[in-house]
C-alpha positions, 0 to 999 in steps of 0.5 A: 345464178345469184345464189351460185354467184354468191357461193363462188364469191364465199368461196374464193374470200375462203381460200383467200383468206387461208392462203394469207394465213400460210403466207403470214406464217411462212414470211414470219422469217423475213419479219422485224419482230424479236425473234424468240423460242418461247412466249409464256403467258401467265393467266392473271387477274385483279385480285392476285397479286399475292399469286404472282409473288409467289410465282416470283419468288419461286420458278419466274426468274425476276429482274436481270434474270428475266431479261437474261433469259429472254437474251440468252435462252430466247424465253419470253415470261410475261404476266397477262390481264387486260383492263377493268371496266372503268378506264384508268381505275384503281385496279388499272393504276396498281397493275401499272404501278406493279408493271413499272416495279418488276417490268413483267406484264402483258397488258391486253385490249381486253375487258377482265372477267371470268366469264371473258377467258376464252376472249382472253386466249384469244386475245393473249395469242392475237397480241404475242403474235404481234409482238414476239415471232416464237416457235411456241406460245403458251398459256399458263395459269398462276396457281400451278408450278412450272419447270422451265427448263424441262418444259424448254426442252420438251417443247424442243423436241417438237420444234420442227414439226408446223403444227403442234397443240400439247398439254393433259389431253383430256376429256371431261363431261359436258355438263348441263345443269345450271348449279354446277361449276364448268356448266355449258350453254350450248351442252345441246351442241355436243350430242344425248346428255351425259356425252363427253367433250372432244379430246382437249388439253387442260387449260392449267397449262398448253402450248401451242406452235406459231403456226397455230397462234397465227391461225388464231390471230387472223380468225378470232373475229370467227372462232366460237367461244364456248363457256370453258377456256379450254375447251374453246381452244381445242374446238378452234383446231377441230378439223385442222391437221394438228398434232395433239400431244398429250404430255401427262408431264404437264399435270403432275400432281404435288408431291409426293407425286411430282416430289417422286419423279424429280427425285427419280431424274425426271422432273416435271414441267407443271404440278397442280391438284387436280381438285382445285384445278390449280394448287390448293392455296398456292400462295402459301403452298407452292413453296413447298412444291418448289423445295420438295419437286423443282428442277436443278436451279441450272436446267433452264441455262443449260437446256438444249434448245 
């Protein structure tokens, strides 16, 4: 009987719980938060600031730009990384002075370290939710080139549908070997070696509606973390009743690829190479990306969303 008791009392904090979910989700019109289209997240550390330059200098609008298109286009860009180890340190006072100076960071209650970023998505979704009520949030990486009109634009096309996961599905090998880059801890929970993982999206670059964000938000204390970011995210939605997008546009590759398709009209959302899961010394390179496959410097004033 107690057993039967305590299976009862799991169940209904269960349903509970899931119905506070949906009750957040659908009460999110009558909340006090800014009320926006999108919220990008740029994944970024310590040690990068000469990639966020870059970005900067390239497809992030800066200063009053970037407020205009929080005001006029209701598309949020912020920076994210949390805090080093040791409070108030060095690397913690260059982000505040670099913050006060360009006004685009997201700073999360979160412990920076490459091991840490399935923590950080969740973490990264978890406070956007709380701050901004948007129709999608995504992560992105600060080694690739986006078009953010086009990327607008598509994602508008999804806007009425709840639940909606996009980006370069994929589905790599669950590696085992200790050695190797990507390895998976727990690459025994995934079947006979040499199996694949289930279908994902790419971490360069995914979008994710709110519904999905708020999921995220009130179960993080639950959802497992897995070794690869990516892979983390698109366990937390296995068994869900998500939409899977598989937008190749997201993972273009640099020119003459992506130079190709914006030439031909059809610009890409994200460029990257494949073989350094970013653009190989993008520093540098993502100039040259920008001239050769960038949108029309108008798109995203004029994007339909």
């Amino acid at each position: 009987m107690s057993t039967l008791q305590r299976e009862l009392a799991t169940s209904r904090d269960t349903y509970d719980h899931f119905e506070a979910v949906d009750s957040l989700a659908k009460s999110s019109s009558d909340n006090n938060l800014p009320k926006v289209f999108m919220v990008i997240g740029i994944n970024t550390a310590f040690s990068s600031r000469r990639r966020r330059d870059s970005i900067r200098q390239t497809w992030m609008p800066q200063g009053e730009r970037l407020a205009q298109l929080e005001e006029r286009k209701s598309i949020v860009i912020r920076f994210m990384i949390g805090r080093s180890m040791t409070p108030n340190s060095i690397l913690d006072r260059a982000i505040d002075s670099e913050d006060a100076q360009h006004k685009d960071f997201l700073r999360l209650d979160h412990v920076e370290g490459y091991h840490e970023l399935s923590a950080k998505t969740k973490i990264f979704f978890s406070t956007a939710v709380a701050i901004w009520d948007a129709e999608f949030y995504l992560k992105v990486d600060d080694d690739i080139h986006v078009n953010l009109g086009v990327l607008a634009e598509t994602l508008a096309r999804h806007r009425s549908k709840r639940m909606i996961y996009m980006g370069c599905m994929k589905s790599g090998p669950v590696l085992s070997h200790k050695s190797v880059k990507y390895y998976e801890p727990e690459y025994w929970k995934f079947g006979e070696l040499g199996n694949k993982y289930f279908r994902h999206a790419t971490g360069q670059i995914y979008a994710i509606s709110k519904d999905l964000a708020t999921y995220i938000a009130k179960n993080r204390n639950i959802l497992h973390k897995y070794a690869n970011e990516d892979v983390s995210l698109g366990a937390w939605f296995i068994g869900l009743e998500v939409e899977h997008v598989d937008e190749r546009s997201m993972c273009c590759s640099t020119p003459p690829d992506c130079e190709w398709k914006a030439q031909g009209g059809s610009a890409c959302i994200a460029s990257f190479d494949w073989s350094c899961s970013g653009i190989c010394k993008s520093v540098e390179r993502i100039f040259e990306v920008h001239a050769r496959c960038s949108e029309a410097e108008s798109a995203v004033w004029e994007a339909h969303i």
